[in-house]
KEFI-254363 format. One record per residue (C-alpha): residue in one letter; z, y, x. Coordinates in steps of 0.05 Angstrom, whole numbers, padded with zeros to 5 digits, always signed. Each point is the difference from the previous one (the first is absolute). Example, Ala and Ser with C-alpha at 12.3 -4.5 7.8 and 13.67 -1.06 7.14 Angstrom:
BEGIN
A+00156-00090+00246/S-00013+00069+00027/
This chain:
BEGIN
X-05213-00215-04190/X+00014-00068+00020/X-00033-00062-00020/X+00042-00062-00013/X-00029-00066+00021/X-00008-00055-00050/X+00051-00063+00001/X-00040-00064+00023/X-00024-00052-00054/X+00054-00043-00032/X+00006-00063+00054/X-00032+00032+00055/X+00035+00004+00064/X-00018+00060+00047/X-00004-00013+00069/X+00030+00036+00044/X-00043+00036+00058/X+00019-00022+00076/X+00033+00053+00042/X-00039+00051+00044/X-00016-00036+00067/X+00043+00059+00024/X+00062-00026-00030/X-00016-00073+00018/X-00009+00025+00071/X+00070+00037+00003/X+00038-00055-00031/X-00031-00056+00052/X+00027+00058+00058/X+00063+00005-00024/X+00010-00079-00018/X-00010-00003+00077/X+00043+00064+00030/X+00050-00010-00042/X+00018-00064+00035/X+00043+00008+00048/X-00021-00058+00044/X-00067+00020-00003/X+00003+00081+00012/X+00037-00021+00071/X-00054-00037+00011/X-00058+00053-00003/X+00044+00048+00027/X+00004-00050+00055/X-00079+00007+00012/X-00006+00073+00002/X-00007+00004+00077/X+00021+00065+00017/X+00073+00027+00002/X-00042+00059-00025/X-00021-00038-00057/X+00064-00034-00017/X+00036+00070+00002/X-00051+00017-00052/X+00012-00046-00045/X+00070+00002+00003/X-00009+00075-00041/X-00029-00030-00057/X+00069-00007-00026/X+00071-00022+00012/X-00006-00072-00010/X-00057-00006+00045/X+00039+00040+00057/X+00050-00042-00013/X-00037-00061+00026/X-00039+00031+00054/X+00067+00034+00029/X+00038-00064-00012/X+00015-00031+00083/X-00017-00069-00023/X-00067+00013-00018/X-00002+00060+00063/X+00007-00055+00044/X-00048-00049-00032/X-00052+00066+00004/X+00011+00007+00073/X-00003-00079+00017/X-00071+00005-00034/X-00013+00071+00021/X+00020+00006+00068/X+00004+00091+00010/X-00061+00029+00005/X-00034+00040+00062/X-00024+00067-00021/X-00028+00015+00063/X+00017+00026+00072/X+00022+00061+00044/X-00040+00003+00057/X+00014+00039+00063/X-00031+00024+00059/X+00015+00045+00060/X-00060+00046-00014/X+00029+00074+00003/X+00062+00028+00014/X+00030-00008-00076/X-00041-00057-00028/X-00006-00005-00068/X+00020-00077-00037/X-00070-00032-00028/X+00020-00037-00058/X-00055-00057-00012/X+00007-00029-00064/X-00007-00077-00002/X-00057-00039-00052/X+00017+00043-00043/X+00002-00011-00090/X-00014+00058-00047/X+00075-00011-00026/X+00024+00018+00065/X-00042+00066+00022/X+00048+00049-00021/X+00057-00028+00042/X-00049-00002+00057/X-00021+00060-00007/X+00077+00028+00000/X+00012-00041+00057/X-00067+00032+00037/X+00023+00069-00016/X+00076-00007+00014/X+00000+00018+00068/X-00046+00069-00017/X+00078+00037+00005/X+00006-00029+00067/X-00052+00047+00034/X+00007+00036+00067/X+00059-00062+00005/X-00017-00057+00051/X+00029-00055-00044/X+00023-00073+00012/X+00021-00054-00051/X+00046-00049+00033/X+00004-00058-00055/X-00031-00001-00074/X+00035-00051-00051/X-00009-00005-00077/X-00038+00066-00011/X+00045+00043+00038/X-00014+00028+00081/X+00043+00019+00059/X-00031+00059+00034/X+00015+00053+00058/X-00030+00067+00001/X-00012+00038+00062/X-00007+00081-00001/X-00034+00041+00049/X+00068+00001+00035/X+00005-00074+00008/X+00063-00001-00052/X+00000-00069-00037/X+00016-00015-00072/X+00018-00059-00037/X-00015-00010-00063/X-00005-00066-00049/X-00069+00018-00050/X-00030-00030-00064/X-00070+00015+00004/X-00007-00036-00064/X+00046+00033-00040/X-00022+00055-00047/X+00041+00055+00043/X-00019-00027+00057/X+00078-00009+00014/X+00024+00017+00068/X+00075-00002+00032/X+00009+00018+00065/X+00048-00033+00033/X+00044-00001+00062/X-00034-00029+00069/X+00021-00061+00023/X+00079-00002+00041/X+00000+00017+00072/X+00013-00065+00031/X+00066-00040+00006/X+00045-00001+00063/X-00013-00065+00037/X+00044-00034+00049/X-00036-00016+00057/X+00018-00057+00054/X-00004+00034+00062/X-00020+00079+00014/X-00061-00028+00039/X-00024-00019-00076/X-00065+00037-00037/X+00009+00007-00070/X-00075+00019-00047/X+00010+00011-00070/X-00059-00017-00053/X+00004+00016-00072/X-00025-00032-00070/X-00002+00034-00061/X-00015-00039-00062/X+00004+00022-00070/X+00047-00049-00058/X-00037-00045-00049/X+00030+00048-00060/X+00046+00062+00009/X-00004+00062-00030/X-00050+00041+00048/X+00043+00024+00044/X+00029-00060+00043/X-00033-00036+00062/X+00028-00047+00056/X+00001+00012+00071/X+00012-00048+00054/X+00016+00021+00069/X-00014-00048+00054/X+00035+00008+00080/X-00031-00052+00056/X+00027+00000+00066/X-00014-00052+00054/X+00063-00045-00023/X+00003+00009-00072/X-00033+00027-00074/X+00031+00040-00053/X-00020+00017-00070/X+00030+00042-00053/X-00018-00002-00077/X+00009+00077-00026/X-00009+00015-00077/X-00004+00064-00033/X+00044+00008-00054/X+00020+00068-00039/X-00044+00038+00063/X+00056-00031+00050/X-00020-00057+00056/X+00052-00062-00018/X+00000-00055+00051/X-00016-00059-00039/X+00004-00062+00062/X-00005-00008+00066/X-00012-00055+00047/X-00016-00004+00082/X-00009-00059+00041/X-00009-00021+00074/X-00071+00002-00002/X-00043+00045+00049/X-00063+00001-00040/X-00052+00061+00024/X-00016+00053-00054/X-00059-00010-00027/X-00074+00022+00017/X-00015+00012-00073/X+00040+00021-00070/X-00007-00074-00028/X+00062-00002-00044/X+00026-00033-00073/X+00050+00014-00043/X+00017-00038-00064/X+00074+00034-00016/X+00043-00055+00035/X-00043-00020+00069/X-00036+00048+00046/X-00062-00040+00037/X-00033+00029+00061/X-00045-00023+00049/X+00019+00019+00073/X-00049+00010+00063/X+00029-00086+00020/X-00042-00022-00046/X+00060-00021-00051/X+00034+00038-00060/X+00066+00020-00007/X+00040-00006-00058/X+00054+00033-00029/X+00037-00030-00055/X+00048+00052-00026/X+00038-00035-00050/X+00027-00049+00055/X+00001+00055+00058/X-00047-00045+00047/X-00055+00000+00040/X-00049-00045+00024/X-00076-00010+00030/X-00056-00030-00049/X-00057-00046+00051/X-00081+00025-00014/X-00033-00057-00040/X-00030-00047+00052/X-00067+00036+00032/X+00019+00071-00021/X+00012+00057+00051/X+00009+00072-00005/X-00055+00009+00044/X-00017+00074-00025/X+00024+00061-00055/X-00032-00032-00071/X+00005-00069+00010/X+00065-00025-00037/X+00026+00031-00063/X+00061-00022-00036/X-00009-00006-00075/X+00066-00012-00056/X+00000-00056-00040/X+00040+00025-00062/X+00062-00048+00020/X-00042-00057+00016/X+00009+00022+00078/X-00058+00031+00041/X-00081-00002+00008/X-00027+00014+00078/X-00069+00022+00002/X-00038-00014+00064/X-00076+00021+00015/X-00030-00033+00071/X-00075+00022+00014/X-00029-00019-00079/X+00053-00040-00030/X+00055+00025-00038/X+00065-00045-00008/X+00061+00006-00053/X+00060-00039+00010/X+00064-00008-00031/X+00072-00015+00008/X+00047-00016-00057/X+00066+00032-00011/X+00033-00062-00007/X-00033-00030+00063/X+00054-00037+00048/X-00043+00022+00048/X-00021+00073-00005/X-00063-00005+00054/X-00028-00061-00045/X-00067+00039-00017/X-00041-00030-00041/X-00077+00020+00004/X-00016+00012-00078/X-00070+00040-00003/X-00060+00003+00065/X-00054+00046-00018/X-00063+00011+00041/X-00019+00082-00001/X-00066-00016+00022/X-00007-00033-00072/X+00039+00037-00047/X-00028+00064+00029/X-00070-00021+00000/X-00018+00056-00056/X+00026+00058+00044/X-00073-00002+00055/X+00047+00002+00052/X-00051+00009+00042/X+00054-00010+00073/X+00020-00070-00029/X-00028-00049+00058/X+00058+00043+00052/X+00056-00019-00040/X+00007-00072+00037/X+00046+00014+00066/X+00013+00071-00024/X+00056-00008-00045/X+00019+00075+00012/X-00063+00019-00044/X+00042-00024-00067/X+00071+00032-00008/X+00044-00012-00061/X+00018+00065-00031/X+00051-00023-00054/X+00002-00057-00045/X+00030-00001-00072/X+00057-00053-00024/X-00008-00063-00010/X-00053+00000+00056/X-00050+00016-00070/X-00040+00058+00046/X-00005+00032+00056/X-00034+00058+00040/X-00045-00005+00060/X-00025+00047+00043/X-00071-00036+00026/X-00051+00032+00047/X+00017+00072-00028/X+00009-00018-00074/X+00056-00008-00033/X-00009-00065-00043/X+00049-00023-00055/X-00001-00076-00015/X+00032-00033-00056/X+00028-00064+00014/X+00001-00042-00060/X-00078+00012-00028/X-00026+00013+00081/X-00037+00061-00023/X-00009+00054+00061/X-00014+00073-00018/X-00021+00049+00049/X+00056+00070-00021/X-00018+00044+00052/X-00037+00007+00067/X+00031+00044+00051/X-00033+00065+00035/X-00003+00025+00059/X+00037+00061-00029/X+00047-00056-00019/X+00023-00012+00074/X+00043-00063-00012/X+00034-00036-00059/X+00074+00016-00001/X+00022-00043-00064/X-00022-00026-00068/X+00060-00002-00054/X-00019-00027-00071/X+00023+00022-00059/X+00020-00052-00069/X+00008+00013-00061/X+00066+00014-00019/X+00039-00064-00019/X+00044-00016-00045/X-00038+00048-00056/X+00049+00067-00020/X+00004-00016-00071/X+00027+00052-00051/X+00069-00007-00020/X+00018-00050-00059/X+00038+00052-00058/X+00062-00047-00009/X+00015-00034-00075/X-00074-00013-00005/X-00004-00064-00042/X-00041-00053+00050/X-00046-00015-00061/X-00031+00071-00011/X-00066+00000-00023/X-00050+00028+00051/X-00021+00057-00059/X+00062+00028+00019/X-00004+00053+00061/X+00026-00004+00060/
């Protein structure tokens, strides 16, 4: 049975009850996301590519602004890509297994480090190698028990792990020699593109002899080695005591046992010898590492007994051994927190302090310090202790990191979506 309420009093108004706080909550949210202007910018100050991918499933308009390569860029310029963590190895063992050590890690981030920890798990009874890491994705050779290699370009990160293996690199070019007295050595650079499809990576193939230097650019397109430049020059430079060398998809950079660093530019098919900044020597393995720039030229890192040294030279310089010293850092300071308890030898010891790799952009880098490996980040001077080596450990062979993958792998926009869509529609 249903009761009717009585009408009001003649003249008297009824007021009208405010709305839930509920409602008054959701319309003040959507007053704000559903500008434009201001959605970019929280998207802007989510952080993680992990985060922004996120967000971008909420619906179609918001993927449409977090996939949009304006605002990609603007992410990245305030975002520079993010270090997951490393791949350590050692020469403990006659296969020895990758340690993957993940870096400060976030809660938002532990299940990628934890595929990234296990990925390697399929890789046992394997000795295994990674050769270059970019953007989330590794070059790696795999040894059986018969000492048969295998390349293969891996995505630890990826949900399927995905794995292509791929040719090795080309046997190396016929050089013409001067004279038949001539000794030609070969070295070899593999380096992985900054984007490709997984199953790509350049190789460049370098010939010394005593009266001139040679270097190839391979790529690997469609499974097939294409010879992408080539340049040689009169210029008897010795092969170098250790792998120091850069790559940045137009020069190749490496540093030669004379204490100077050839470079190869392969658009203009030349070569040509880059001076040390003043005061640096390659005076041992670990002491100079090259670092990109992301086209703004190149970063040198130096360490001598406790002092660690980043310089750079433009792209545009006129002058392309005009380093300029742009960060000094004292180790004994910045590592303060780590009881190195071996600290007072470091001064006329320089050997005790190798660099072990050091990110773009000069933002980080790896040390290897009195049996620890030590990662250091550049820009807030914080020092973390990631591992200390074992005697079981025998020596450390290489530490590769690992980013996040950059640019994001957004889901596909459906096309004929209108670019106003409401964000209660699905995506």
């Amino acid at each position: 049975m249903e009761v009717e309420t009585p009408p009001p009093p003649h003249g008297m108004e009824v007021e009208t009850p405010p709305p839930p706080p509920v409602t008054a909550a959701a319309a003040a949210i959507s007053s704000v996301l559903g500008d434009d202007d201001l959605l970019r910018e929280i998207l802007l100050r989510l952080g993680l590519p992990t985060s922004l991918l996120r967000a971008a499933l909420v619906c179609r308009r918001w993927l449409r602004h977090a996939s949009d390569p304006t605002f990609i860029r603007r992410f990245r310029a305030v975002h520079p890509p993010r270090l997951l963590g490393a791949y350590l190895a050692t020469s403990a063992g006659l296969a020895p297994r990758l340690r993957f050590l993940p870096i400060r890690p976030v809660p938002e981030l532990a299940a990628a480090a934890r595929r990234a920890g296990a990925f390697f798990d399929a890789f046992k009874g394997s000795a295994t190698s990674v050769y270059d890491s970019r953007s989330g994705r590794l070059l790696v050779t795999t040894f059986d028990d018969r000492h048969d290699s295998t390349r293969q370009v891996c995505g630890p990160l990826s949900p399927a792990g995905n794995t292509a293996v791929v040719p090795p690199p080309p046997p190396p070019p016929p050089i013409q020699l001067t004279n038949d007295d001539e000794c030609l050595i070969y070295h070899y650079g593999e380096f992985l593109p900054d984007d490709d499809d997984g199953r790509s990576y350049f190789c460049v193939v370098m010939g010394y002899s005593e009266l001139q230097t040679t270097v190839y650019l391979y790529e690997l397109q469609d499974m097939s080695w294409v010879v992408r430049a080539s340049a040689a020059a009169q210029l008897p430079l010795l092969p170098p005591r250790s792998r120091v060398m850069l790559f940045d998809n137009s020069k190749f950079y490496m540093l030669s046992a004379t204490n100077k660093i050839l470079v190869c530019d392969f658009p203009s098919s030349s070569i040509s010898v880059m001076e040390l900044p003043n005061g640096v020597l390659n005076k041992h393995g670990g002491c100079i590492m090259l670092s990109r720039g992301d086209g703004s030229g190149i970063f040198l890192v130096h360490v001598k007994e406790s002092q660690l040294q980043i310089f750079h030279c433009g792209k545009d310089s006129d002058n392309p051994g005009n380093w300029l010293l742009v960060d000094y850092i004292c180790l004994r300071q910045v590592c303060a927190n780590l009881d190195m308890t071996t600290w007072p030898s470091v001064d006329g010891q320089s050997a005790s302090v190798k660099i072990c790799t050091v990110g773009d952009n000069a933002r980080f880098v790896f040390l290897e310090m009195f049996g620890a490996v030590v990662f250091l980040d550049i820009t807030s001077r914080q020092a973390d202790k990631v591992y200390q080596l074992t005697p079981e450990d025998k020596e450390l062979v290489s530490v590769r990191p690992l980013m996040l993958i950059w640019p994001p792998v957004f889901p596909p926009m459906k096309e004929g979506c209108d670019q106003k869509e409401s964000c209660t529609t699905a995506a």
